[in-house]
DOKOL-226182 format. One record per residue (C-alpha): x, y, z; residue number from 1; residue in one letter. Coordinates in Angstrom, 2 decimals. Last residue first. Layout:
BEGIN
<atom <X Y Z> NUM 'A'>;
...
END
This chain:
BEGIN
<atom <-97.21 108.55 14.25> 349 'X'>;
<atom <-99.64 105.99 14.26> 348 'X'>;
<atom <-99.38 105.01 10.23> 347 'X'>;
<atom <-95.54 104.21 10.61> 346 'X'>;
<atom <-95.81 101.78 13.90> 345 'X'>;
<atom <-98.78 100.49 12.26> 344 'X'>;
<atom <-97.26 99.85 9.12> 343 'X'>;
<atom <-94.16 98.12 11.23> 342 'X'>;
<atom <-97.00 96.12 12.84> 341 'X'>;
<atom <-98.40 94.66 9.49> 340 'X'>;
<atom <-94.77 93.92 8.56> 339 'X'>;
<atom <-94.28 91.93 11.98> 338 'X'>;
<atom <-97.47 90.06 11.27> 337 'X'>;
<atom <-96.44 88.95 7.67> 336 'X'>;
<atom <-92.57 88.44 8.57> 335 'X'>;
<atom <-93.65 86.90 11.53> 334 'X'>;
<atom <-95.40 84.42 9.07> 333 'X'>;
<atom <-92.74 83.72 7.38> 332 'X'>;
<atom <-90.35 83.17 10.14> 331 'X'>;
<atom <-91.09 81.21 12.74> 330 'X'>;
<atom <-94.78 79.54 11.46> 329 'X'>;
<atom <-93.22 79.45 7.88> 328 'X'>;
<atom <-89.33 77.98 9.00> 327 'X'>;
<atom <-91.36 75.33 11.06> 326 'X'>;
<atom <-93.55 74.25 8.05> 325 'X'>;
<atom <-90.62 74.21 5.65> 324 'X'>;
<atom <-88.41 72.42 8.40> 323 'X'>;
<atom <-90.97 69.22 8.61> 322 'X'>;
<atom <-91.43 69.47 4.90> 321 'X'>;
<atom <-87.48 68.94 4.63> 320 'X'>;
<atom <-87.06 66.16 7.43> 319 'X'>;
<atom <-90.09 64.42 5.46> 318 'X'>;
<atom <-88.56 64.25 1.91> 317 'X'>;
<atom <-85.18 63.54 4.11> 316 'X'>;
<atom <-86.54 60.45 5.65> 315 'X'>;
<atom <-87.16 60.41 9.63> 314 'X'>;
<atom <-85.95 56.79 11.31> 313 'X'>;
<atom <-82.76 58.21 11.24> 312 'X'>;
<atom <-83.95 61.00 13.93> 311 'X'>;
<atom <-80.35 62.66 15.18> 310 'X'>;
<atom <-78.79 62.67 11.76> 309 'X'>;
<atom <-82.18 63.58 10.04> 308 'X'>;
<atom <-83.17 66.23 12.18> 307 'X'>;
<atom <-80.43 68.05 12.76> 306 'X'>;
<atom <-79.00 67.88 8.84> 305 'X'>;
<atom <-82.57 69.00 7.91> 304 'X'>;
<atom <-83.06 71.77 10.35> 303 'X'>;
<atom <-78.74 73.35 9.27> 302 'X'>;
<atom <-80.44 73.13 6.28> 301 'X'>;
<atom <-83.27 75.16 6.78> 300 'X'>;
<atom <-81.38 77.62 8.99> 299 'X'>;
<atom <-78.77 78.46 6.42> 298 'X'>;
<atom <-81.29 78.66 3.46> 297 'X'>;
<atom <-82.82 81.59 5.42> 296 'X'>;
<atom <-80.24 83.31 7.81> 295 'X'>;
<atom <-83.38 85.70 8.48> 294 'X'>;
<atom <-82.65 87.78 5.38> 293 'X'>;
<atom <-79.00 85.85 3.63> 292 'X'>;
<atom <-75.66 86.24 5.20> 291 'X'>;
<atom <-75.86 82.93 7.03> 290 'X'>;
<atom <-75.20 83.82 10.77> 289 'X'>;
<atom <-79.08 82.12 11.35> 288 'X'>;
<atom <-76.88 78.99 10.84> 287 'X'>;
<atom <-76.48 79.43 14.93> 286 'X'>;
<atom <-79.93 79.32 14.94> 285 'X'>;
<atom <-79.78 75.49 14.09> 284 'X'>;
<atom <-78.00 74.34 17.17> 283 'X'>;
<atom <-81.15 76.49 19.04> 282 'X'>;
<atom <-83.71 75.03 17.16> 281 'X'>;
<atom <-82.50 71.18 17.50> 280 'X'>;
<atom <-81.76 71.37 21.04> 279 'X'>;
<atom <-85.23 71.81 22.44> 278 'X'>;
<atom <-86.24 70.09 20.12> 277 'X'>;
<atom <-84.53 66.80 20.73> 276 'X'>;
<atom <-86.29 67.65 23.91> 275 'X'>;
<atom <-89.93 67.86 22.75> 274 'X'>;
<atom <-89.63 64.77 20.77> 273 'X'>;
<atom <-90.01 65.05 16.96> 272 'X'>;
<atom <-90.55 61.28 16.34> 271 'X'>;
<atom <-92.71 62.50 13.01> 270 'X'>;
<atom <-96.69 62.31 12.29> 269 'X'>;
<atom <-96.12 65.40 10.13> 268 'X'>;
<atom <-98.72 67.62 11.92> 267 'X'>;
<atom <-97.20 66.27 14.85> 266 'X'>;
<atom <-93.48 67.01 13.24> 265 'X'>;
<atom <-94.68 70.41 12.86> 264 'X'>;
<atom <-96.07 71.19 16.21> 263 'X'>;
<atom <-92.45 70.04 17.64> 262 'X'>;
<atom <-91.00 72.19 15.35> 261 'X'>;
<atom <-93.27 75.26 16.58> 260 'X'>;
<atom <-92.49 74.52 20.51> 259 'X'>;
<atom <-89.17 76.22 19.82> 258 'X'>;
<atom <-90.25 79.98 19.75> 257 'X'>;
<atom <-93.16 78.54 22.68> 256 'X'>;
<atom <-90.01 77.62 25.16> 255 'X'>;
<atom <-88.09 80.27 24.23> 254 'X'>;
<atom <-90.35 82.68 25.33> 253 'X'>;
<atom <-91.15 81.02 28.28> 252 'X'>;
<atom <-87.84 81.30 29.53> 251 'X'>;
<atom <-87.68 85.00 28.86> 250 'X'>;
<atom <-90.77 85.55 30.82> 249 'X'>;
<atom <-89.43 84.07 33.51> 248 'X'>;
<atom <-86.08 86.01 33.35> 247 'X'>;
<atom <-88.22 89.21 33.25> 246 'X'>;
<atom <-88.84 88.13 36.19> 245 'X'>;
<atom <-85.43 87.33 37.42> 244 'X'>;
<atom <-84.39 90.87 36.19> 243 'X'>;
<atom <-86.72 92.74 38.29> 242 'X'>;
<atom <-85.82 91.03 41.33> 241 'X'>;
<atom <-82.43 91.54 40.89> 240 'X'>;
<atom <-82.98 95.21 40.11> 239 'X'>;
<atom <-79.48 97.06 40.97> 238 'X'>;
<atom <-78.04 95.24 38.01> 237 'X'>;
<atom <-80.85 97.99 35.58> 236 'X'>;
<atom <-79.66 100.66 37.26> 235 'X'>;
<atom <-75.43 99.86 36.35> 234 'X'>;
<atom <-77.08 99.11 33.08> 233 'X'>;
<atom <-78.71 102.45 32.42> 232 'X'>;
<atom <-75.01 103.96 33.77> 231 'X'>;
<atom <-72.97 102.33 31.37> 230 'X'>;
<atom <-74.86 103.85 28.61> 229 'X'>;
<atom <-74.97 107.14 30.47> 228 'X'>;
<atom <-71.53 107.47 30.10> 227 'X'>;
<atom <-71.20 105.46 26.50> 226 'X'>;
<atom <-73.55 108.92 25.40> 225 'X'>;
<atom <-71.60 111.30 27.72> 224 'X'>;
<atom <-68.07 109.95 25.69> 223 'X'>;
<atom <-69.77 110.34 22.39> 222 'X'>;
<atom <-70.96 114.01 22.66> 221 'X'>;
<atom <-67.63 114.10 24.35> 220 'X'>;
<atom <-65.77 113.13 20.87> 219 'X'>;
<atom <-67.55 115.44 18.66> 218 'X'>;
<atom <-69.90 114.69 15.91> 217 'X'>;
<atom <-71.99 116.94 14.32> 216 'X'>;
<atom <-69.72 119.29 13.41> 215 'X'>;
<atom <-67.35 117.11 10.46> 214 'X'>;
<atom <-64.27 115.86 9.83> 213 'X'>;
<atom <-62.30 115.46 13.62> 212 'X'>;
<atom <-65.40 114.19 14.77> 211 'X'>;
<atom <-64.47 111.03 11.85> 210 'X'>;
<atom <-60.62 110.51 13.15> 209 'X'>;
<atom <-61.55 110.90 17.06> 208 'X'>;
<atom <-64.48 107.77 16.87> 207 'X'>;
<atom <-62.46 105.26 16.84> 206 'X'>;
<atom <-60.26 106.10 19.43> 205 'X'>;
<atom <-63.13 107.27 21.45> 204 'X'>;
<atom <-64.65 103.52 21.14> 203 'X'>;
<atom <-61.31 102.18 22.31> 202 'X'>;
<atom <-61.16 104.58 25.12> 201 'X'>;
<atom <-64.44 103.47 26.21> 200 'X'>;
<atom <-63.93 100.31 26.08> 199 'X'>;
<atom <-61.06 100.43 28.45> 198 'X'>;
<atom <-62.84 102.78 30.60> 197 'X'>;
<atom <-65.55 99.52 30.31> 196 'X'>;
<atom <-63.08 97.05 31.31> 195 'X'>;
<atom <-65.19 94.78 33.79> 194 'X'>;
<atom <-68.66 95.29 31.71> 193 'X'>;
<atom <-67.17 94.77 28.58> 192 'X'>;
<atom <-65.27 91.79 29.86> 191 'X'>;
<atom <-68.05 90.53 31.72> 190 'X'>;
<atom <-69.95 90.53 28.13> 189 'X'>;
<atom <-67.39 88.79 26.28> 188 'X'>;
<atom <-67.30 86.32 28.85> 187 'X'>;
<atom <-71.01 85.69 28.98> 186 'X'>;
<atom <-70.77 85.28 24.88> 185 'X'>;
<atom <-67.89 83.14 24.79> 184 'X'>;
<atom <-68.77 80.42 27.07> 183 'X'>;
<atom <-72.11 79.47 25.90> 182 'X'>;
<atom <-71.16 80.88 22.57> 181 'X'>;
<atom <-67.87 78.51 22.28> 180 'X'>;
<atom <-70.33 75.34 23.60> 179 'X'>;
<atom <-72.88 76.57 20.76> 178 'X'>;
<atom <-70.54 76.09 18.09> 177 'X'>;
<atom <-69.31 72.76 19.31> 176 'X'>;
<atom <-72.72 71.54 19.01> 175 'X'>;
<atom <-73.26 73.00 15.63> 174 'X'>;
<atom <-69.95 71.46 14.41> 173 'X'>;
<atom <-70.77 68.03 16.11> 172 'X'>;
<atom <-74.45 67.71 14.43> 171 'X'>;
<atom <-72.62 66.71 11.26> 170 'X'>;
<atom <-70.66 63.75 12.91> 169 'X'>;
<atom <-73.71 62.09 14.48> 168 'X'>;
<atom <-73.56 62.84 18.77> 167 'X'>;
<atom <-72.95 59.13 20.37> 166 'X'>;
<atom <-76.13 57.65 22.11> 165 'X'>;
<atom <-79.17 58.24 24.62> 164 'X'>;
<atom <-77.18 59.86 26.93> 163 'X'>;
<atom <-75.63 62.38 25.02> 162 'X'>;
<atom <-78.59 63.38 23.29> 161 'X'>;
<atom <-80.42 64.15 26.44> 160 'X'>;
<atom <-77.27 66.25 27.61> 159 'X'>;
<atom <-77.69 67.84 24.22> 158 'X'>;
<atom <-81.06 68.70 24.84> 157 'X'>;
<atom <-80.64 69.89 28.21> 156 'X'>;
<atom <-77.36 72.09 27.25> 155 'X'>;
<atom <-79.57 73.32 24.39> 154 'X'>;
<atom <-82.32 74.51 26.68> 153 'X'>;
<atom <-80.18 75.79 29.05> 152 'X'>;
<atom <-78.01 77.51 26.25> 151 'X'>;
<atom <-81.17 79.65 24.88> 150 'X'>;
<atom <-82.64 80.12 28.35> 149 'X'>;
<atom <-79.31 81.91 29.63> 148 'X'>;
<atom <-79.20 83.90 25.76> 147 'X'>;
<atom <-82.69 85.38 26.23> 146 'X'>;
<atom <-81.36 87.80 29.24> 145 'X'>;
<atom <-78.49 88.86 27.48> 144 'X'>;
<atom <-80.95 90.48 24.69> 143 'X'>;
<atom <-83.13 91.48 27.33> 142 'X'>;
<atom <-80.03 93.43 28.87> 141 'X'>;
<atom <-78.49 94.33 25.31> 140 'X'>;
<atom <-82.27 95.84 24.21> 139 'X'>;
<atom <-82.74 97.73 27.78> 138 'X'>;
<atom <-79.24 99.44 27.48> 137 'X'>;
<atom <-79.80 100.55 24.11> 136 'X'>;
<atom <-83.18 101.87 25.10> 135 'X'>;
<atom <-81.58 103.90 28.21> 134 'X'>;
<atom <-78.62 105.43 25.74> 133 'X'>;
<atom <-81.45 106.25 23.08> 132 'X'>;
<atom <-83.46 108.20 25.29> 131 'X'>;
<atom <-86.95 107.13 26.53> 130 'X'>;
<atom <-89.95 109.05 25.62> 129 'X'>;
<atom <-91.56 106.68 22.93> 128 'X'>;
<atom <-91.57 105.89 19.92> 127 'X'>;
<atom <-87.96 107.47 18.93> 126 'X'>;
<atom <-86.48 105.66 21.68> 125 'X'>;
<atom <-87.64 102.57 20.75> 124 'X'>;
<atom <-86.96 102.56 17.00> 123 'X'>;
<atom <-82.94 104.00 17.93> 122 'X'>;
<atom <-82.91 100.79 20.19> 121 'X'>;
<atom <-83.95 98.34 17.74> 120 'X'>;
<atom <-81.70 99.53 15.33> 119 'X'>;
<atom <-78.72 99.64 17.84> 118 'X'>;
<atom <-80.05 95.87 18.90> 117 'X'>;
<atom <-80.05 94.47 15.08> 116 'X'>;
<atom <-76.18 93.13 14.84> 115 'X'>;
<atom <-75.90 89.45 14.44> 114 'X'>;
<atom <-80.40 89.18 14.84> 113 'X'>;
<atom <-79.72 91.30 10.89> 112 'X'>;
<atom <-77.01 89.40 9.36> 111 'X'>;
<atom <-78.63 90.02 6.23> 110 'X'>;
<atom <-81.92 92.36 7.16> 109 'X'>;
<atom <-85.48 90.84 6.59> 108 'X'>;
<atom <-85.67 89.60 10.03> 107 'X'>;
<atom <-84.24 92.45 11.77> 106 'X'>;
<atom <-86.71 94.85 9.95> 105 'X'>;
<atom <-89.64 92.29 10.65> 104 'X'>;
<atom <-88.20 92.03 14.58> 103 'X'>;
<atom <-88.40 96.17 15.08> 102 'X'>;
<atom <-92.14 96.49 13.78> 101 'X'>;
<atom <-92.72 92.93 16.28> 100 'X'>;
<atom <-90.82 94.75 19.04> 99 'X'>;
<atom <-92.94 98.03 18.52> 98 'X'>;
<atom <-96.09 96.45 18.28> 97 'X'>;
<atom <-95.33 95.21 21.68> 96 'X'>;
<atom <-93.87 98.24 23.54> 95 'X'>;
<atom <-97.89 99.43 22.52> 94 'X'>;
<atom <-99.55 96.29 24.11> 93 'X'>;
<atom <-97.41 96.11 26.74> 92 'X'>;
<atom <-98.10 99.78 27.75> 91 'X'>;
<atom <-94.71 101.76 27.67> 90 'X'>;
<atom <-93.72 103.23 31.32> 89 'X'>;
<atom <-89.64 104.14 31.16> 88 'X'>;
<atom <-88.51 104.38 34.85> 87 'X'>;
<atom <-85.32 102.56 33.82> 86 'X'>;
<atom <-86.39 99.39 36.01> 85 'X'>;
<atom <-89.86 100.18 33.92> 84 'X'>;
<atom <-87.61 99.59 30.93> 83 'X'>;
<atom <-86.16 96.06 31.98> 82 'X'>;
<atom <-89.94 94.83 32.85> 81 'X'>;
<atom <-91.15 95.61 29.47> 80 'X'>;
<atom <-88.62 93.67 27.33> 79 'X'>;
<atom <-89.18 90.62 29.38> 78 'X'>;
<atom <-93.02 91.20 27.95> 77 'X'>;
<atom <-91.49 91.82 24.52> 76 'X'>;
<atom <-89.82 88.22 24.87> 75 'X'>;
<atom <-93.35 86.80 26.02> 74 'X'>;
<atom <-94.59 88.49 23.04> 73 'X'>;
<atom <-92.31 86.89 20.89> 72 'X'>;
<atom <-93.10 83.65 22.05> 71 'X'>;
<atom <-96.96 83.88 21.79> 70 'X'>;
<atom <-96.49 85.01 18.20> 69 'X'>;
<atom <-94.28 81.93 17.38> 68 'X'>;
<atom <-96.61 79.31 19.64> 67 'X'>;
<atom <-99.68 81.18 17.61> 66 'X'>;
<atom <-98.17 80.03 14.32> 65 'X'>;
<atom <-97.38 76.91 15.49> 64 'X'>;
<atom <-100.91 76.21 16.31> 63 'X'>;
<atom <-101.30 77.22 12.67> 62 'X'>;
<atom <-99.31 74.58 11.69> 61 'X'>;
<atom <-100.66 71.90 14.13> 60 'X'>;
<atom <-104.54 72.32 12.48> 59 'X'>;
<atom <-102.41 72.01 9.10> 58 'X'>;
<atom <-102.68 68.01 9.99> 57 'X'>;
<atom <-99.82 67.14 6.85> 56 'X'>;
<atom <-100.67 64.64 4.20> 55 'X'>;
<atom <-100.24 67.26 1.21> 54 'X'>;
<atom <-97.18 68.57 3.07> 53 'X'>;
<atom <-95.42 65.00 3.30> 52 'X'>;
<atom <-96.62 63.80 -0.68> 51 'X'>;
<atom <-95.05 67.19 -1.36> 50 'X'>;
<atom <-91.14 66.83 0.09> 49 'X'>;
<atom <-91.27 62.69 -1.76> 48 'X'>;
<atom <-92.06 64.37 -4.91> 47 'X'>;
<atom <-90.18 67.76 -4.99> 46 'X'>;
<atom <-87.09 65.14 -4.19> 45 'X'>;
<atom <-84.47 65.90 -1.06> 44 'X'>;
<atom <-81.55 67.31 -3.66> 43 'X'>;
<atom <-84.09 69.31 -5.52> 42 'X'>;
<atom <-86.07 70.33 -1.86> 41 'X'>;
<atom <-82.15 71.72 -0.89> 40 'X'>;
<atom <-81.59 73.42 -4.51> 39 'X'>;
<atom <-84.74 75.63 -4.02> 38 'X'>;
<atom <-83.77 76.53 -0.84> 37 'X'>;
<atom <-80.87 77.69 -2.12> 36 'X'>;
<atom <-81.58 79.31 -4.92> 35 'X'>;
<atom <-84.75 81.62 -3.18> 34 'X'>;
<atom <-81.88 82.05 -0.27> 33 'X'>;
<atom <-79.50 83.41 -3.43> 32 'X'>;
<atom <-83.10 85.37 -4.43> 31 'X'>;
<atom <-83.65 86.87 -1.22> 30 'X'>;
<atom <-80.40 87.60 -0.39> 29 'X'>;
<atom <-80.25 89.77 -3.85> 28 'X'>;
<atom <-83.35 91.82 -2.97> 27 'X'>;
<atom <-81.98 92.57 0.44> 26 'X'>;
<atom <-78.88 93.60 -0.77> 25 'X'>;
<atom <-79.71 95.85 -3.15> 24 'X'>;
<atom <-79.04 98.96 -0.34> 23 'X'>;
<atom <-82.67 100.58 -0.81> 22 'X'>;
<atom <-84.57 97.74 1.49> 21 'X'>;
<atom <-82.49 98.38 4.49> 20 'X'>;
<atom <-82.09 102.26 4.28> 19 'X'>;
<atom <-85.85 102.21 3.45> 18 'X'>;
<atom <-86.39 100.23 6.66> 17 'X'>;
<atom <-84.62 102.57 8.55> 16 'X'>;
<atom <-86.00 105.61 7.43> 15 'X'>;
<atom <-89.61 104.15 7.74> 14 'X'>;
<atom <-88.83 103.08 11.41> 13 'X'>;
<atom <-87.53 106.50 12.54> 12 'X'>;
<atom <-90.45 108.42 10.68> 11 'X'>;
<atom <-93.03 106.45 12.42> 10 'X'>;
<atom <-91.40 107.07 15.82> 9 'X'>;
<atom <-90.65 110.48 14.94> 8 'X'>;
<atom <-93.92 112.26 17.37> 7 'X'>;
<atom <-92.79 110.86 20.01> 6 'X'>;
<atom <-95.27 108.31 21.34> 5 'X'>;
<atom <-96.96 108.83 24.63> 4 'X'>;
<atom <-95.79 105.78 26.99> 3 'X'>;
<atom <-94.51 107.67 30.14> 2 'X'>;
<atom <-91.71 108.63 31.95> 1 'X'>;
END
């Protein structure tokens, strides 16, 4: 296949976004996160929270910036290799605009990174020439992919932890949390994979009551479509090669999405070692579940609890401008770039 856009690539992304932003919901995250966040720098003092920004080394902030972008694109990258495996030839630096465009509607989306990979998958295949079942299949591999960096890292960090001293009581909860992923996710997955007639039955049993309403869906439409879903991925295993470099790259994405904190505690002047981080920013994405765009609110104080129960010597005035500066380079300005890419994505079709 090749890279030449369909001509409802644009259309596809605009739809979807207008479904996201037209709901209310969006709006009204916003402003509880706005609440939040707002409550959070109350209970941590405006004063002490300022002095830290006004004396912060902004040459690390925008190198945080670049870390986030760098990241992502590394993920993209990963994202690549699993569609040429499908035959599906996308030039990086098209597949790449794409993943950012796809990433801004994620990010401003409640519960959007919980559930995001169908969206993701309908944007791919409608800019560009693969079909829906092959994109779906590429997002879940890549997907699956970033979650064995994502609890090495943590697993190192926590091991670090571990060593050094007892776990505080509030980091326990995240740390149990990402123990039942670790375990949880994998298995879920095998399970899907293993039983996948049993899936499918499931799915079909869903699906019966609504076909049963209406003409444009019928239940082997559906049955072809989980078919060929199961058969991307059965192509996709066959590439162990393939799949360990895209590994690589998914390794190194995680490596520069949680470089950012470290950049912000040395623009701070903070005992932000590269390790602790390298726990820190996963534990905390767990609070990404928050039901506010990007888990905001959730994430920042999930960063503050981290940080100042595993770093005592780091005050909370500090802890907070520490997480503000990480939360802009990892998710403000994403939002920025990804919304510049998502006009692209629009204006190019």
């Amino acid at each position: 296949m090749t890279d030449e856009s369909a001509p409802d690539g644009g259309k596809a992304l605009s739809a979807g976004l207008s479904e996201r932003f037209g709901t209310g919901k969006l709006l009204a995250g916003f402003v509880v996160a706005g609440v939040l966040l707002y409550l959070l720098v109350v209970v941590a003092g405006w004063r002490r929270v300022i002095d830290a920004l006004e004396g912060a080394d902004y040459t690390w902030v925008w190198i945080a910036c670049a870390s986030t972008i760098v990241g992502l694109a590394a993920w993209g990258k990963a994202w690549q290799i699993v569609l040429a495996v499908l035959d599906i030839e996308v030039k990086f630096k098209r597949l790449v605009v794409t993943y950012f465009a796809a990433t801004f509607a994620n990010y401003i989306t409640p519960l959007g990174q919980a559930g995001g990979e169908p969206f993701i998958a309908y944007i791919l295949s409608r800019d560009t020439e693969a079909n829906y079942e092959d994109s779906l299949a590429s997002v879940v591999t890549a997907d699956l992919l970033n979650l064995l960096p994502f609890f090495n890292f943590a697993a190192l960090g926590l091991s670090y932890l571990l060593l050094r001293a007892s776990l505080p009581d509030n980091a326990k909860t995240l740390a149990q949390g990402l123990v039942i992923l670790a375990f949880g996710v994998p298995a879920i997955a095998y399970a899907g994979w293993r039983y996948r007639d049993r899936v499918e039955d499931i799915v079909l049993g869903l699906v019966t009551p609504f076909a049963s309403r209406t003409s444009r869906l019928t239940v082997e439409s559906v049955r072809k479509r989980i078919d060929r879903f199961y058969e991307s991925l059965e192509r996709i295993a066959d590439e162990p090669r393939e799949l360990l470099f895209a590994l690589l790259f998914s390794y190194t994405g995680w490596i520069f999405f949680a470089l950012p904190l470290y950049f912000a505690g040395r623009s701070l002047g903070l005992p932000l070692g590269l390790v602790l981080v390298l726990f820190i920013v996963p534990a905390s994405t767990l609070a990404g579940l928050t039901p506010t765009p990007g888990g905001l609110a959730g994430v920042e104080a999930a960063l503050v609890v981290l940080i100042v129960g595993l770093v005592p010597a780091i005050p909370t005035g500090a802890a907070v401008a520490a997480t503000l500066i990480y939360r802009f380079a990892s998710y403000w300005f994403v939002l920025v770039v990804g919304g510049l890419a998502s006009l692209f994505v629009i204006m190019r079709s």
